[in-house]
C-alpha positions, 0 to 999 in steps of 0.5 A, spaced: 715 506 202 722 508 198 725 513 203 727 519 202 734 523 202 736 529 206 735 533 200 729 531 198 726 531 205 728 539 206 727 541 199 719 538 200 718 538 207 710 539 207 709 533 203 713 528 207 711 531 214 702 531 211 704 523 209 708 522 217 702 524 219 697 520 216 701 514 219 705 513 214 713 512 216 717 515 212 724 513 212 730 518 211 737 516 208 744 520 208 748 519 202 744 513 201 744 510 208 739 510 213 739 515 219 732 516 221 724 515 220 719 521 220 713 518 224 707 521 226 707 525 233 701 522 236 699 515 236 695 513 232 692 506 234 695 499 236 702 497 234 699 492 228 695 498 225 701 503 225 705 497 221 699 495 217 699 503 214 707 504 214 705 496 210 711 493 214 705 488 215 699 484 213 694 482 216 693 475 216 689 471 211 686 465 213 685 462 220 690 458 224 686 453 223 685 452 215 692 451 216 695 444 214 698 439 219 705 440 219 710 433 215 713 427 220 720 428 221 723 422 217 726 417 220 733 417 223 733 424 223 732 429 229 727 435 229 729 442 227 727 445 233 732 440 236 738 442 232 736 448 233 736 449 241 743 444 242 747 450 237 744 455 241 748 452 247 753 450 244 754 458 242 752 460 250 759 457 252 
């Protein structure tokens, strides 16, 4: 959803707030930053379900299992998994 400045959510109110309560979220921009959403009051369903109506989400496609093996590491080279974590101690210190 493009979001929607002060002027034109105070100018068109009832429109915003009908589209909130259908599930939708409405972002809100102050001088072209945002500042807030406009969500629904009550919940609507899970977590996923309210993403997936804002469309921040999309379902998956497929089964895990259709997905292909993953590639062998070349030789002489470390795991990405690895290199990752050692940076990530090497940044706690």
């Amino acid at each position: 959803m493009e979001p929607v400045g002060i002027r034109e959510l105070r100018q068109h109110a009832s429109r915003y707030v009908a589209m909130a309560k259908a599930g939708q979220r409405v972002p809100v921009t102050e001088r072209g930053k945002l500042v807030a959403y406009l969500v629904p009051a009550e919940d609507t369903g899970t977590l996923l379900e309210s993403l997936a109506a804002s469309g921040d989400y999309a379902p998956p496609a497929g089964a895990i299992d259709d997905l292909l093996p993953p590639s062998s590491i070349p030789q002489g080279r470390r795991p990405l998994s690895e290199v990752v974590t050692e940076l990530r101690d090497a940044e706690r210190w």
